[in-house]
N, C-alpha and C positions, 0 to 999 in steps of 0.2 A: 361384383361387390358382395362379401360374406352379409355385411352390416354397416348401418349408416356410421358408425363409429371406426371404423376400419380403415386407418391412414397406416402402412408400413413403415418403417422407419426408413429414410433414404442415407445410403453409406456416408455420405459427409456428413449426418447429420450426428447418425451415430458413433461416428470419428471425434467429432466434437462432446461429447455426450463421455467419452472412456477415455480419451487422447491422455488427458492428465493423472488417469488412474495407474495402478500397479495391479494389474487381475492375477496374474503367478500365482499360481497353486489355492485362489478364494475361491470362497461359495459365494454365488449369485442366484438373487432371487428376479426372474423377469414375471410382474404380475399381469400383464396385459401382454400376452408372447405372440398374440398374432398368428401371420405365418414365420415364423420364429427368426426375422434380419437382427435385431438384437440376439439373441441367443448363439448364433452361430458366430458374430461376433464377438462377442465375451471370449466364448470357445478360440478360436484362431487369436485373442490375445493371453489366453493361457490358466483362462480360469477354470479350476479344478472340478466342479461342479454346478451347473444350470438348472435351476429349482424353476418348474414354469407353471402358470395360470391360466387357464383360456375358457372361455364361455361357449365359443363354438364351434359345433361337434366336425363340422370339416377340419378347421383351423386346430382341433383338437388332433387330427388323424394327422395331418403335414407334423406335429411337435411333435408325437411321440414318433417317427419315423426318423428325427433327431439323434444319430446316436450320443452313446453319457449328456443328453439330459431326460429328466425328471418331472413329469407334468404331477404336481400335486390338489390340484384343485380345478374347478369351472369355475367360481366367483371368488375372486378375490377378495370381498370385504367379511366372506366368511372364513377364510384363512386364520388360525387362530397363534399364537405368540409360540408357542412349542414346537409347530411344525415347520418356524423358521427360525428358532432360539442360535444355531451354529453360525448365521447370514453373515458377512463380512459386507454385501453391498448388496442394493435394492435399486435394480435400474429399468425404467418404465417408460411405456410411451403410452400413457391411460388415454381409456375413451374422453373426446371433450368436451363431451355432454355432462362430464362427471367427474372433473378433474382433481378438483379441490380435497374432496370427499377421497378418493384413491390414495393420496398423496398423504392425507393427514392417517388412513387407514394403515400405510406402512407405518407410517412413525411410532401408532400408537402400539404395531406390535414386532417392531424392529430391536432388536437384543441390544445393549449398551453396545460403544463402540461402532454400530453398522454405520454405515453412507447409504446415503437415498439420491439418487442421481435420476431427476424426474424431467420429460416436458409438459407443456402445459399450454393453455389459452394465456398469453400476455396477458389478456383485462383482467385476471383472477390477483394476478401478484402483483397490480398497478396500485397506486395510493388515492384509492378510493373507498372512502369513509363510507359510502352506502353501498356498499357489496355486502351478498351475504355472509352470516355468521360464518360459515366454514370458509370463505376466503380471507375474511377478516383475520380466523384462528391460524389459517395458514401464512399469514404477510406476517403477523406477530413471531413466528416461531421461523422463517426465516431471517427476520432482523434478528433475531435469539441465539439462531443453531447455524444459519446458512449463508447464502447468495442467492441471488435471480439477475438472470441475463437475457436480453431481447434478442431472438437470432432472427427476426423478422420472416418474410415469409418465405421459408426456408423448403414448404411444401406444393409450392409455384409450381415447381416442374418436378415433380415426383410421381410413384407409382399411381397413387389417388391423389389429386391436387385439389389443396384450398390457399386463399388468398390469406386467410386470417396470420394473424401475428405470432409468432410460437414463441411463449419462453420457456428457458432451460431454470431446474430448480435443484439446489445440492444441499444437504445438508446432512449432520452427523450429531447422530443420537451420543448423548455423553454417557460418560460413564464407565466401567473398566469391566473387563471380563478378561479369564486367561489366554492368553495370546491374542489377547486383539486391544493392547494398549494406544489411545490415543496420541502415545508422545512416543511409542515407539521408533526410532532411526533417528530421533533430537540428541543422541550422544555421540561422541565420534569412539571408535572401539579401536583396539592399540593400534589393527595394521590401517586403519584409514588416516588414524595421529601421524603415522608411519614417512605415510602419504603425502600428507598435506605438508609435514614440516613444522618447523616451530613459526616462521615467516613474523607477522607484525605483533602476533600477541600471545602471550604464553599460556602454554594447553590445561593449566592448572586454573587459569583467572576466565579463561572461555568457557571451563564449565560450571564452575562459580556461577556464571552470569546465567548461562542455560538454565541451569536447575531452579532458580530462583526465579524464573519466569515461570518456569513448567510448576513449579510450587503454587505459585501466585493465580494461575488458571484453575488449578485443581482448587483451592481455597474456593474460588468462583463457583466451582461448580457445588461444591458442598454444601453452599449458601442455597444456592438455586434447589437442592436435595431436601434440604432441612425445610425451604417454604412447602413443598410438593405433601412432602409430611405432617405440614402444621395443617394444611389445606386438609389433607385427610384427618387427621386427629378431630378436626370441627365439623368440619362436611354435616350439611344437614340440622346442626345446634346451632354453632353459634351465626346469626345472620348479618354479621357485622362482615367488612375485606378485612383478611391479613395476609398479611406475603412480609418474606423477606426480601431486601432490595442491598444491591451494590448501587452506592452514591457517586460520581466523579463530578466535582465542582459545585454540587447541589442537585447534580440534576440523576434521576436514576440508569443508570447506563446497563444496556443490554448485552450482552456475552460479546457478539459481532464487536460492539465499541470498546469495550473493554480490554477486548485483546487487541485490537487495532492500535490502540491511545497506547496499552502498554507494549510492545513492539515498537513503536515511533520511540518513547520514552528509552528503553535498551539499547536500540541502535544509536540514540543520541548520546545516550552514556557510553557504548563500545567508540565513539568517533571521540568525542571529548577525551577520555582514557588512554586509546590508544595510537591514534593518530596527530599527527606533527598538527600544532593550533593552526598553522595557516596554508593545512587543507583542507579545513574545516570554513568554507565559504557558505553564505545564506542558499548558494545554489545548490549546493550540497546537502543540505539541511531541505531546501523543495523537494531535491531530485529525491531525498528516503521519503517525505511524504508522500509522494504518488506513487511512488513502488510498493510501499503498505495499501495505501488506498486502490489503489490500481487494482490488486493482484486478488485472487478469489481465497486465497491460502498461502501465505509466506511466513513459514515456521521459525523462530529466531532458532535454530537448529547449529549446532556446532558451525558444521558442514556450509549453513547456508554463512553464519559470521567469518569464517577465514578466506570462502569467495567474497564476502562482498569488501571486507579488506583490500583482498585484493586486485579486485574492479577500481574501488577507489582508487588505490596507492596506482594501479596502472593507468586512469584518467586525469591524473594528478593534472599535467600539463595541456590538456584542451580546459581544462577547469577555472585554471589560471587564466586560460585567454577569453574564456567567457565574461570570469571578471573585471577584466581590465575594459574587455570591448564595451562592456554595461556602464562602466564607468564614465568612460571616452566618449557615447554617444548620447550622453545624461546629458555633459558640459556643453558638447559642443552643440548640444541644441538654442544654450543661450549664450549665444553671440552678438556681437555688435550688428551683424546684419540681420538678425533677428529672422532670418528665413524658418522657424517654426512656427512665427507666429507667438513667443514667449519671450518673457523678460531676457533681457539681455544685454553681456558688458563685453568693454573692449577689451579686459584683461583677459578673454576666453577666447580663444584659437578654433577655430573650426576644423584647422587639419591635426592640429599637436596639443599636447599638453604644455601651456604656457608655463613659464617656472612659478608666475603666480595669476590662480583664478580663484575664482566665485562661485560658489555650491550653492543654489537655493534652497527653502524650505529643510535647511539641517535643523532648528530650533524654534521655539517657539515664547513667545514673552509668557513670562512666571506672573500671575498675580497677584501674588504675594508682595512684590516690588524686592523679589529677593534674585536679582538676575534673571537668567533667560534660561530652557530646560533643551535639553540637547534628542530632538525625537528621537530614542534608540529604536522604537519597533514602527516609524515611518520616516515619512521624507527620504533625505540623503543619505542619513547617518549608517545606516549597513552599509551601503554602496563604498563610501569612503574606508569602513573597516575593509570590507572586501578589497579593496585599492591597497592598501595596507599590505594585507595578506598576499595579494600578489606581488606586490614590493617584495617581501622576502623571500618568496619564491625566485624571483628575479634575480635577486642579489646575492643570495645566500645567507641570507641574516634570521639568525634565529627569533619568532614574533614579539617571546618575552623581553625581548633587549628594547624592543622598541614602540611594544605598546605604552602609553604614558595613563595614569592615576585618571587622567582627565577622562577616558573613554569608561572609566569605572562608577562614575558617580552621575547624575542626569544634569546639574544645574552648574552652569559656569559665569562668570562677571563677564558682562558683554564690552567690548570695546577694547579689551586686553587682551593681547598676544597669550596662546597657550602653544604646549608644544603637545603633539602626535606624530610619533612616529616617525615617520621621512619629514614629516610638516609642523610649521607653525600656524595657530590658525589663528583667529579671533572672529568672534560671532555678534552681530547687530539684532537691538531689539525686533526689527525686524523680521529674522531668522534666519538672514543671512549666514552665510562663510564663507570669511577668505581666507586661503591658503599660499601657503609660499614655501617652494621647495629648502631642503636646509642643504642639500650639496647635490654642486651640478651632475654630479654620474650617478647617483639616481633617476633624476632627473630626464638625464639622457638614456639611460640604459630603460625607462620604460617609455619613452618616444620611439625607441627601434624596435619594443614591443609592439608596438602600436602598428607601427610602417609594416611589419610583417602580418599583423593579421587584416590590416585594412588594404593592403595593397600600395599604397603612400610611399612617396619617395622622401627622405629625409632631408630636410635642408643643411646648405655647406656645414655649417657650423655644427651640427649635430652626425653628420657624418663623419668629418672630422675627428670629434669626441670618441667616437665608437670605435673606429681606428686606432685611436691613442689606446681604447681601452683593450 
């Protein structure tokens, strides 16, 4: 053991750590190089240059034995902005007795542009209000600039093992310097256009969309510039806070949300836009929020909008079957034999869709005494659009033919027949709704949906039907 801070980096770990990166032809700064298992890694994925840091004078003698890298320092927190001003990424495995402190020491002299690709003690980056000031400074500036991710104790069985929890920390300093723009590869260039084809949406409205995002980020950050400056301009005088703030909904939103919230926003605009309305299911609308939220960097990037078109338009039909089945196993939980345990009528089928059932909790009484208001954003009421929306898919019927005024506005007169779609309905103060199919081969044609994705055999009559059709 060199030193009680001397954990090597084990190959998975550092797998995980670069996996996502592009190193081709960058400079890398490793400030804690150890016996150099990052550094030679870098290298074997193609990075051009390995700038390294080390304190101790063996671990010194293994680095420089390195061939093309570059030990430039023993202590890393005296490393000063000049001697790593060209850095394209800054990838660490700091001592963690002094983590925090490392981590925030690259940032502060990391060139616009760089990535900081760090581990760390899990408790530093946890959401704990009594941690010190420098973990504090560091949880702020990864909600701002980055991520953190728990790889648990990933140091078990490693060269030096500990139990403790390691998280991983990324983040990227803003800001532009020559060739090393942060929106760099967000365009598609003529032979990748080439490539891709014109397919769902045309290459002139794709980057419309790009640029005005990539615009809308920069604008962020500008803000974020001009506070750093107002801060400096008073530093010292005036003893009052100032900052500039980006607002969303009232509330101040941090870069991380900001680009999240608008990224969800785009991609709902490119679906709405370009895609057929009833592929456009609420599940489809979950499945891009977890893919945003999920994902540590999902760039609304040309490249990444004509795949994800394309995902879509090729999941189109398990899409469908999702919502039909969500649908199916809504009703048929309120049954006359009430086996869930929930209200339940005889007009509801357990194995089919009857030609007419009962929707609970679609509406809710108005008290104004002005009718009954139709939950658009709970209870049933998506379900049944989605139902809808698979109808057309089904039939071939295009959505606007068949969505009715009524799905447009919230408040309906209870007790009166409305028409939707494939259905008539009418709603009980209650909040009931009943439904009743308006022709049997819809009707039929999504009961042999049904039979196929549930397993079910169709009854005579409806087999029959299917036949004929």
């Amino acid at each position: 053991m060199f030193n009680p801070d001397f954990y090597p980096t084990p190959p998975e770990v550092a797998a995980t750590m670069l996996d996502p990166l592009d190193l081709r032809g960058r400079v890398v700064v490793e400030p804690s190089a150890g016996s150099g298992n990052l550094v030679r890694e870098c290298q074997a994925r193609g990075a051009a240059d390995v700038l390294t840091v080390e304190p101790e004078p063996k671990l010194r003698a293994i680095l420089t034995a390195i061939p093309d890298s570059r030990l430039i320092g023993a202590d890393w927190r005296q490393v000063t902005a000049d001697q790593i001003s060209h850095a394209d990424l800054i990838v660490m495995n700091p001592p963690f007795s002094a983590d925090e402190h490392h981590i925030l020491h690259a940032w502060a002299i990391a060139p616009a542009g760089c990535q900081i690709v760090s581990l760390c003690n899990w408790s530093i980056v946890t959401s704990d209000r009594w941690g010190s000031r420098a973990s504090r400074e560091l949880r702020t500036l990864i909600e701002q600039y980055g991520s953190r991710q728990n790889l648990g104790s990933v140091f078990e069985d490693a060269e030096r093992t500990t139990l403790c929890e390691i998280g991983l920390v990324r983040l990227t300093k803003p800001g532009d310097r020559p060739g090393a723009d942060e929106f760099d590869g967000f365009f598609l260039g003529p032979d990748d256009l080439e490539a891709e084809g014109h397919g769902l949406i045309k290459y002139r409205r794709s980057r419309e969309l790009v640029q005005r995002y990539v615009e809308a980020c920069r604008i962020y950050d500008e803000q974020l510039a001009a506070g750093v400056r107002l801060e400096a301009a008073v530093g010292g005088i005036y003893k009052g806070e100032l900052g500039i703030q980006i607002r969303m909904e009232g509330c101040a939103a941090s870069r991380n949300r900001f680009r999240k919230e608008l990224q969800k926003a785009f991609w709902e605009s490119v679906i709405a836009e370009m895609l057929p309305r009833e592929m456009a299911t609420s599940q489809l609308q979950g499945d891009i929020n977890r893919f945003v939220e999920q994902q540590t960097k999902v760039p609304f990037t040309e490249r990444n909008l004509f795949r994800m078109l394309q995902i879509i338009a090729g999941t189109t039909d398990q899409r469908i079957d999702r919502a039909v089945e969500a649908a199916f196993d809504e009703l048929t939980r309120h049954t006359a034999e009430n086996r869930w345990q929930v209200e339940g009528w005889k007009t509801n089928d357990a194995y089919l869709f009857n030609q007419k059932f009962i929707v609970p909790y679609l509406a809710e009484k108005n008290w104004s005494g002005l009718g009954v208001d139709l939950k658009q954003w709970g209870g049933n009421f998506p379900r049944i659009r989605d139902l809808i929306k698979a109808l057309c898919y089904i039939t071939g019927r295009p959505y606007a033919e068949v969505e009715h005024p009524a799905c447009g506005y919230d408040r309906v007169e209870p007790g009166v027949w409305h028409d939707w779609g494939f259905f008539e309905f009418k709603v009980y103060k209650k909040g009931t709704g009943h439904f009743r199919f308006k022709d049997q081969e819809d009707w039929a044609a999504l009961n042999a949906r049904v039979a196929r994705i549930k397993g079910l055999t169709l009854p005579e009559k409806l087999r029959r039907r299917k036949a004929a059709a």
